[in-house]
C-alpha positions in Angstrom: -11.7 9.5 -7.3 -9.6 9.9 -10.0 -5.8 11.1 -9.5 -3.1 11.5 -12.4 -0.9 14.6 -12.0 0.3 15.6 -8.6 2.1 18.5 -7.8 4.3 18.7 -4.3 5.0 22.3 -3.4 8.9 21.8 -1.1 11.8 19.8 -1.9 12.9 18.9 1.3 12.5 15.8 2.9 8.9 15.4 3.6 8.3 17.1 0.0 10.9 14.7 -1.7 9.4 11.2 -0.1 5.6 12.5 -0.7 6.9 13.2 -4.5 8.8 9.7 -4.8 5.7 7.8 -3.2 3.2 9.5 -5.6 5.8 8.6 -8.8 5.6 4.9 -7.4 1.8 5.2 -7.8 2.6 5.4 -11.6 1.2 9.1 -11.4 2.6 12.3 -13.1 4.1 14.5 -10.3 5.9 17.8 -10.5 7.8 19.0 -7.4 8.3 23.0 -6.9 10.8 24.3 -4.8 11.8 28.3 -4.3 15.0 27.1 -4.6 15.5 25.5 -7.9 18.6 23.8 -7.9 17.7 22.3 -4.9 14.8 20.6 -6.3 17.3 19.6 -8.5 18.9 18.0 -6.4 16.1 16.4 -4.6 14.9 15.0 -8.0 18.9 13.2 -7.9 18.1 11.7 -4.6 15.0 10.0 -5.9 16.4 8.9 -8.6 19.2 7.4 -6.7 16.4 5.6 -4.6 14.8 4.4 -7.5 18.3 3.0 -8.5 18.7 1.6 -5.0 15.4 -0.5 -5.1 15.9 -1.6 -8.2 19.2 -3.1 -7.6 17.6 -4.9 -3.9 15.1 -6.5 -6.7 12.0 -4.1 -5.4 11.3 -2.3 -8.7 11.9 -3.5 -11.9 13.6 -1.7 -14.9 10.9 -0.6 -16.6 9.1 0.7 -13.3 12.1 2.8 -12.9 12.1 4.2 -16.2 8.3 4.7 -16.1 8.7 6.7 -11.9 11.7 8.6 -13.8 9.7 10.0 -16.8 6.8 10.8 -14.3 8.5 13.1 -12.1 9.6 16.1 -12.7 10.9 19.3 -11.2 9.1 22.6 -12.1 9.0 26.3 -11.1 5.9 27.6 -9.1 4.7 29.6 -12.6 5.3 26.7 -14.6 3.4 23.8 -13.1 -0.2 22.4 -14.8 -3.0 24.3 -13.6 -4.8 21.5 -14.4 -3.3 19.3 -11.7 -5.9 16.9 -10.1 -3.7 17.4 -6.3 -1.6 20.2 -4.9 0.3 19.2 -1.8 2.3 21.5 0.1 5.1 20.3 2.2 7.2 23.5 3.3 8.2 24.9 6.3 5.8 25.2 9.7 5.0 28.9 8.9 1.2 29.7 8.3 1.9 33.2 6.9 3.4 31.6 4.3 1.6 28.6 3.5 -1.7 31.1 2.9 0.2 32.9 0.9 1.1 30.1 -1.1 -2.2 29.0 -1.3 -3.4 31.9 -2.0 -1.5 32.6 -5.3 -2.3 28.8 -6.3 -6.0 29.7 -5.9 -5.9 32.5 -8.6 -4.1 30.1 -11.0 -5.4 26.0 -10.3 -8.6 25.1 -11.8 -11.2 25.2 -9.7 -11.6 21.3 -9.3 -8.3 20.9 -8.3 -7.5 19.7 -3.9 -5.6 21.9 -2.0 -3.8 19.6 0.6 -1.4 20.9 3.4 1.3 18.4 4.9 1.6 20.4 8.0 1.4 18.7 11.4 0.3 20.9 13.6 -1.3 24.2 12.1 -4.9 24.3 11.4 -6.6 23.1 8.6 -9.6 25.7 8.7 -7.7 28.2 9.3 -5.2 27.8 6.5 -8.6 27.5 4.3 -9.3 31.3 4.9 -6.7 32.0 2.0 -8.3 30.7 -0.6 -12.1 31.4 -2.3 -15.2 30.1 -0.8 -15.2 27.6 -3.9 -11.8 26.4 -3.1 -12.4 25.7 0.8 -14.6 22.8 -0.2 -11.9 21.4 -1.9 -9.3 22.4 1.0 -7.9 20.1 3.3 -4.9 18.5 5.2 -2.7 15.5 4.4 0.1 14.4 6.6 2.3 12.3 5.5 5.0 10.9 7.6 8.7 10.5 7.4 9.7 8.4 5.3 6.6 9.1 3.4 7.7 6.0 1.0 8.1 3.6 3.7 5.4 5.2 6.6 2.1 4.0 6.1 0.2 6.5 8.2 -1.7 9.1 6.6 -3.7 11.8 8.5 -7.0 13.5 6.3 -7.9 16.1 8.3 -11.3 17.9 7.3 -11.3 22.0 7.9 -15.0 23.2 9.0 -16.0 23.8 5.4 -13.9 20.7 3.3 -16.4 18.5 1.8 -16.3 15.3 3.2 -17.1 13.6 0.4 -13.6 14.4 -0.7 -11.6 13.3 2.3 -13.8 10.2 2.4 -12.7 9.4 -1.2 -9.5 10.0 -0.5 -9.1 7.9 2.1 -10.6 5.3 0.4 -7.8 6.1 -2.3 -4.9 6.2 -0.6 -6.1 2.6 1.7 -6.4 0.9 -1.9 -2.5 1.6 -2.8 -1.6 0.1 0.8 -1.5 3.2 3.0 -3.4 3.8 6.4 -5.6 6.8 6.0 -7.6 8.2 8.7 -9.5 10.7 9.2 -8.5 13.1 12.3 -10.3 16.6 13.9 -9.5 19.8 13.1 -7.3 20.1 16.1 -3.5 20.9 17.1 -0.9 18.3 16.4 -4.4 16.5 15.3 -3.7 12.4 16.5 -0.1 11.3 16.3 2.0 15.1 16.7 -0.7 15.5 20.1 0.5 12.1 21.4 3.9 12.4 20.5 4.7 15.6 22.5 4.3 13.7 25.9 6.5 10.8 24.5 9.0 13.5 23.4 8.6 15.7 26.4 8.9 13.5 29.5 11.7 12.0 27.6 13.8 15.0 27.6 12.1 16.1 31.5 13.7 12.7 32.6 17.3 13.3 31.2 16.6 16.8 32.2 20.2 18.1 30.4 22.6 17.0 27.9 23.4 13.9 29.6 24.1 10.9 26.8 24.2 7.8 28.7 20.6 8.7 30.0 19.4 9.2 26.6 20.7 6.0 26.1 19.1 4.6 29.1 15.6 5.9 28.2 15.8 4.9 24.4 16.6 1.5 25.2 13.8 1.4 27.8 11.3 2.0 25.4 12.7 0.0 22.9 13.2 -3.4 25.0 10.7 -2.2 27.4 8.0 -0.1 25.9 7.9 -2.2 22.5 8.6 1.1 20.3 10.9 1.0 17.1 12.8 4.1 18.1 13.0 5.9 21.5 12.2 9.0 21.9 16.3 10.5 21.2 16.8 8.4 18.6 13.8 9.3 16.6 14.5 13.4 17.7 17.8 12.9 16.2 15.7 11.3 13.1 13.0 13.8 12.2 15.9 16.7 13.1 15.6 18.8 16.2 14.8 22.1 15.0 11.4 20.6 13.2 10.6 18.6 16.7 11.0 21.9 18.6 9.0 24.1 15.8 6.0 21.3 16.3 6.5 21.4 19.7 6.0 25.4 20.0 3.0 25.3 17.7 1.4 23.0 19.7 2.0 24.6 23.0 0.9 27.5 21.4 -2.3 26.6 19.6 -3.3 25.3 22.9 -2.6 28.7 24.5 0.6 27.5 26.3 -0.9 24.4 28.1 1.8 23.4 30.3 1.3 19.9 29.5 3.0 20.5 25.5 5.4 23.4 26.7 8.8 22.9 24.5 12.1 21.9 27.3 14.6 24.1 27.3 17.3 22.0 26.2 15.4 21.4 22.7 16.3 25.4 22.3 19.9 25.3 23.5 20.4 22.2 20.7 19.0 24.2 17.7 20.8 27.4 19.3 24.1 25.2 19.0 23.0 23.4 15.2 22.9 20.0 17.0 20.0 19.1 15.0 20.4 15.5 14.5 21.8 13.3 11.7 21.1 15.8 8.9 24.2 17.5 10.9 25.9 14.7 11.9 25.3 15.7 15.8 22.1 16.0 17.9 21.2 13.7 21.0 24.0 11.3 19.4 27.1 11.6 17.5 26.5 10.4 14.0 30.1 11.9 12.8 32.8 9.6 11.5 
């Protein structure tokens, strides 16, 4: 498989690591955002990352330079139709991923891969947006955050992807030291379906807004349970709001198992914008 121009539909976080990783693969990459000075300013934070590892002596000068050139920030009606890779990262709202899809469908060449970051909706149904040409060339890529740092990469087939694609793929993205694997068609697919019991019991053992047990159960399964992160810490990491949206979907596309239901107190902390560090309170206080 042959990749040279990628283009990452969302500037936010997931969108801007996926975009920065894909520069450092010495590819072409244009990154879309509805909001255009915020892609903007996306693009400044990647820069200032490439600045940051070349100054810690992990890119060189003329890397930089290259990853700089490479990416670039574009508007929806301006990107290459002839992109080899469209991957969009946006917001955990099917209606408008197929909509997005569906306008690139009318526009991309027909051999171009329609890849969805998202981590819990599914892959087959997402497809139905787009041609019956285009859902053999439809299918999901999860990245996880950071994308430029997290090795992990989910290829998830819908029922009518050709799996000669996602077999390439993962054979693409293993060769430029990621993991790929290849996961089913289903809810939260491996590592989102795991993670809502670690993220779950967590907050049905502190039960409320209680800090020294969220201290007391991060540091258990740190020194205890051999994990990087507990399960508050890393909450207050991926930011609230998107642990609760994933944690809905689930329990939803499950038809409201009891076993993935979202806790209450995951509500009453996006109700009150404790979302984590992006806001400088969430489980913890990250406020100087």
């Amino acid at each position: 498989m042959k990749i040279n121009t990628v283009v990452v539909i969302g500037a936010g976080t997931m969108g801007q690591g996926i975009a920065q990783w894909f520069a450092q693969q010495n590819l072409i990459v244009e990154m879309v955002d509805q909001n255009f000075e915020f892609a903007l300013m996306s693009l400044d934070r990647i820069h200032q990352s490439f600045d940051k590892l070349q100054a810690a002596g992990k890119l060189s000068s003329s890397d930089v330079t290259i990853f700089k050139k490479n990416l670039s920030v574009k508007k929806l009606d301006g990107i290459d139709g002839n992109a080899d890779l469209v991957i969009e990262a946006i917001i955990e709202d099917l209606d408008v991923k197929k909509k997005i899809f569906k306008d690139l469908d009318m526009t991309m060449s027909k051999y171009t891969i329609f890849a969805s970051n998202t981590s819990s909706f599914s892959i087959t149904q997402m497809a139905q947006s787009v041609s019956s040409e285009r859902k053999q060339n439809f299918l999901g890529l999860h990245f996880f955050n950071p994308a430029t740092i997290m090795k992990l990469v989910e290829v998830i087939n819908g029922l009518e992807t050709n799996p000669e694609i996602s077999s390439s793929l993962i054979e693409w993205f293993n060769d430029r030291s990621k993991v790929a694997c290849l996961c089913s068609d289903s809810p939260g697919f491996i590592v989102n379906r795991i993670a809502r019991n670690f993220y779950g019991e967590a907050l049905r053992a502190a039960e409320t807004f209680d800090e020294v047990k969220f201290r007391e159960i991060d540091k258990v399964m740190r020194e205890v349970g051999g994990f990087k992160m507990g399960p508050f810490e890393l909450m207050d990491l991926i930011g609230i709001d998107v642990n609760y949206s994933v944690t809905d979907s689930v329990y939803r596309a499950f038809f409201d198992e009891a076993r993935f239901k979202p806790h209450r107190l995951q509500k009453d902390m996006v109700a009150a914008g404790r979302l984590g560090k992006k806001t400088g309170k969430g489980f913890y206080n990250y406020e100087t």
